[in-house]
C-alpha positions in Angstrom: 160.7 108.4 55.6 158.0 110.0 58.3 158.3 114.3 58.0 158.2 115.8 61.0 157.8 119.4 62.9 160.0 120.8 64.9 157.8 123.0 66.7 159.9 125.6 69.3 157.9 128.6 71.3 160.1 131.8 72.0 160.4 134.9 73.8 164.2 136.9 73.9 165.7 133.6 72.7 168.5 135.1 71.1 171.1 133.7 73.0 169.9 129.8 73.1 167.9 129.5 69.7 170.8 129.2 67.3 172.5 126.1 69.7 168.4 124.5 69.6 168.2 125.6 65.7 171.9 123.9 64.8 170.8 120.2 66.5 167.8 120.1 64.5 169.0 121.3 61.2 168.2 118.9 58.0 165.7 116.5 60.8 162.7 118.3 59.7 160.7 118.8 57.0 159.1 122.1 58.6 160.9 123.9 61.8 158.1 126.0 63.6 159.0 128.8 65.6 156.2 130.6 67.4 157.3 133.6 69.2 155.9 135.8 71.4 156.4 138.8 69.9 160.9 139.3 71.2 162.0 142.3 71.1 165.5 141.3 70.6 167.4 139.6 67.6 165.1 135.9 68.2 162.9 136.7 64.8 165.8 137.2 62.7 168.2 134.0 64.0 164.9 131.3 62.9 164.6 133.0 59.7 167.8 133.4 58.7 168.0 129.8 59.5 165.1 128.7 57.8 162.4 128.6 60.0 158.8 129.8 59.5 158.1 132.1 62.6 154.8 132.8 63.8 154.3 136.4 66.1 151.6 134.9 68.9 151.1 136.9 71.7 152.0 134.3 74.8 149.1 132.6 75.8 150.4 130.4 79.0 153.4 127.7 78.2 150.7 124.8 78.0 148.4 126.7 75.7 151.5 129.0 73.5 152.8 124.9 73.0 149.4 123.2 72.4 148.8 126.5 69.7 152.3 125.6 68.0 151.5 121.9 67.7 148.4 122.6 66.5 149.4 125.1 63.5 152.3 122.8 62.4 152.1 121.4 59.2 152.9 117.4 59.9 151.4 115.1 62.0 154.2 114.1 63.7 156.1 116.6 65.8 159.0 117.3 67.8 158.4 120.0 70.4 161.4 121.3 71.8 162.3 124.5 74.4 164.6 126.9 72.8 167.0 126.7 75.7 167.3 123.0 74.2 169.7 121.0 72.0 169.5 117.1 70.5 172.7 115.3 71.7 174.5 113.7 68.6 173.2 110.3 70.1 169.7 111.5 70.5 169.5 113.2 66.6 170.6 109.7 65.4 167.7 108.0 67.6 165.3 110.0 65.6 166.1 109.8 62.4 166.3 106.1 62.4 162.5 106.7 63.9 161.6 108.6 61.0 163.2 105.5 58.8 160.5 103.4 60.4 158.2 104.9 62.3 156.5 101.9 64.9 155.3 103.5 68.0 152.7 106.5 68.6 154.9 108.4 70.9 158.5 108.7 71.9 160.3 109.4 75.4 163.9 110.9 75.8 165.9 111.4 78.9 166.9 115.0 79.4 170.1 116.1 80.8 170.1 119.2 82.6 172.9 122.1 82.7 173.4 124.4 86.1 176.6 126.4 87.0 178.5 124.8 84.0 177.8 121.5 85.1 175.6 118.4 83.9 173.4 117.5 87.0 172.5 113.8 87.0 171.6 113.7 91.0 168.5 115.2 93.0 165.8 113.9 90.8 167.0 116.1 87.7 168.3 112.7 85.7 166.6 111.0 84.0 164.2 113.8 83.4 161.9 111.7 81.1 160.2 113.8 78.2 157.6 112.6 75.7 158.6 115.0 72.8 158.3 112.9 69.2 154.5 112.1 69.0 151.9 111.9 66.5 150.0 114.9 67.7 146.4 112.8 66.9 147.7 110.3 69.8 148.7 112.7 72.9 147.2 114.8 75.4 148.6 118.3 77.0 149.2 117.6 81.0 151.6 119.2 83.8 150.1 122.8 85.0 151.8 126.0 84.3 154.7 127.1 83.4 155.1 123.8 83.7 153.9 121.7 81.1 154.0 117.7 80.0 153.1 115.6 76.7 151.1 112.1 77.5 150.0 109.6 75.2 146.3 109.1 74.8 145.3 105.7 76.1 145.7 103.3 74.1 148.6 104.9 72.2 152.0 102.9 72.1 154.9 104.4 73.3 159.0 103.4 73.6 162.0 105.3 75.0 165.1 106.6 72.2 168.6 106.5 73.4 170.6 109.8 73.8 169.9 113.0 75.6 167.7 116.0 75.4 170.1 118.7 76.4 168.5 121.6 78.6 170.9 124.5 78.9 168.9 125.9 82.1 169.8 128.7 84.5 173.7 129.9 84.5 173.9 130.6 88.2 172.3 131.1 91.5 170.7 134.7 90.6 169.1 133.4 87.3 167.5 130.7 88.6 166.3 132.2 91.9 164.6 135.0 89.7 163.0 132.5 87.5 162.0 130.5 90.3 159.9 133.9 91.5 158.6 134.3 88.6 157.3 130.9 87.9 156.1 130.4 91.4 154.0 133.3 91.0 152.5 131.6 87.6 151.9 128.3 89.3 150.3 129.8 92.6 147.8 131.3 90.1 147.0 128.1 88.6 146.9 126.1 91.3 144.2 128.9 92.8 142.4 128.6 88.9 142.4 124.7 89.7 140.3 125.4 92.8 143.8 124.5 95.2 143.5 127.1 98.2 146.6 128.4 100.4 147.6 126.1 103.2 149.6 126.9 106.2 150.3 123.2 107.4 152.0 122.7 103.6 153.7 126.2 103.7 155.3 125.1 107.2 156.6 121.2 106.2 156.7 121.3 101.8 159.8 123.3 101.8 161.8 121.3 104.0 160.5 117.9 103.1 161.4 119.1 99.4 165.1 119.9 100.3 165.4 116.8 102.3 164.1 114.8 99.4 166.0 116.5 96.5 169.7 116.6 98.8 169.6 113.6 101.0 167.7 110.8 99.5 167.8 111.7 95.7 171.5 111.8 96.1 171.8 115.4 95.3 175.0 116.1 97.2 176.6 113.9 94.6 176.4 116.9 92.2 178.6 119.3 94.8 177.5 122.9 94.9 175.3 122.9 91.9 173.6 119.9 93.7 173.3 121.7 97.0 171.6 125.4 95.2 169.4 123.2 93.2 167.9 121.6 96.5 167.7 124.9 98.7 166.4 126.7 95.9 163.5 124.3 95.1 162.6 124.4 98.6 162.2 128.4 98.3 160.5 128.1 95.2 158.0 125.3 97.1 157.7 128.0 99.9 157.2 130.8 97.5 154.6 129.0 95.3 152.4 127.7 99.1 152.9 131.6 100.3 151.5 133.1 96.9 149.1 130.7 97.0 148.0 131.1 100.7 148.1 135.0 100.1 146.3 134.7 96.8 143.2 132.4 98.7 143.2 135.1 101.4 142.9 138.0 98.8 139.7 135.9 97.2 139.0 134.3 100.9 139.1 130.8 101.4 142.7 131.0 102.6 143.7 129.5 106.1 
């Protein structure tokens, strides 16, 4: 039988990390927990529950994730968000991977959670993660806050059954002030990536974005939740291209 890491970066996690730390219990030879430095009850909930926390001052998500692989004490690793669970189906899919372990890298579906309901409309399902990997066979994509796991070319790949359940935003208001924040993260790298503020996309990305997400990604199908999910991707498109354009304008190049 393969041993494996569960590796899981935190910040305030108090409320999510004991649902994320009860899927995973008795999977993993070593559960990780690298936390950036909570100042609520996060610390204590890992190690009361086993896990080896290490204090790392947040670095970026791609890099604070990249760090915790890095440090873990397998090979083989199972990164996971602490606002994250293993569906009984999905734990079952792994451990008969770690009973024969044939393929480099491993894909789940994750199912996502908004206003008390699972969304499986508007592009949100199947929202297929590579998360069980040898971590000598992958490579750390996506942009922040926003990051993704790849295999390396070459590497062999397959998809396990079950969900990765992602307990995200409660309501309107918590995901509207996450989607500030994180727009403001990703205007900054985008700018850091040499991408410069554009009024054409600031003008037709939003709209295009809702239109996409509501209409032909079937997002009405979800109701309400479906309907906030599309309008408030559009802001966060229109917040991200205005930070942008206003962050290119500040360093000029902007137009």
């Amino acid at each position: 039988m393969e041993k494996i890491s569960v590796v899981i970066i935190t910040l305030n996690e108090e409320a999510n990390l004991p649902r994320c730390l009860e899927s995973v219990a008795g999977l993993a030879d070593e559960v990780l927990v690298v936390d950036s430095l909570s100042t609520d009850d996060t610390v204590a909930i890992a190690e009361a529950a086993g896990a080896k926390v290490i204090s790392q001052p947040f670095l970026g998500h791609r890099e604070q994730k990249a760090f915790a692989i890095a440090v873990a004490r397998n090979e083989y690793v199972l990164s996971i968000d602490a606002d994250e669970a293993l569906s009984d189906e999905l734990r079952e899919s792994i451990r008969s991977v770690l009973d024969n372990w044939t393929h480099d890298c491993y894909f789940m579906n994750r199912l996502n959670r908004f206003m008390g309901a699972w969304i499986r409309h508007g592009g949100w399902y199947p929202d297929r993660k590579m998360r069980l990997f040898d971590r000598r066979k992958y490579v750390l994509g996506g942009i922040n806050p926003h990051d993704s796991f790849d295999p390396v070319e070459g590497a062999t790949s397959t998809q396990l059954q079950g969900d990765l359940l992602h307990y995200t935003d409660e309501g309107f208001h918590d995901r509207y002030n996450r989607l500030n924040k994180h727009s403001t993260i990703a205007a900054k790298a985008y700018y850091e990536r040499g991408k410069r503020g554009n009024l054409a996309r600031l003008i037709t990305k939003p709209p295009a974005r809702f239109v996409s997400k509501y209409l032909f990604k079937l997002g009405f199908l979800d109701g309400l939740p479906g309907y906030f999910i599309a309008r408030t991707d559009a802001h966060y498109v229109f917040m991200r291209e205005a930070k942008l354009r206003a962050h290119s304008g500040e360093k000029g190049g902007g137009n």
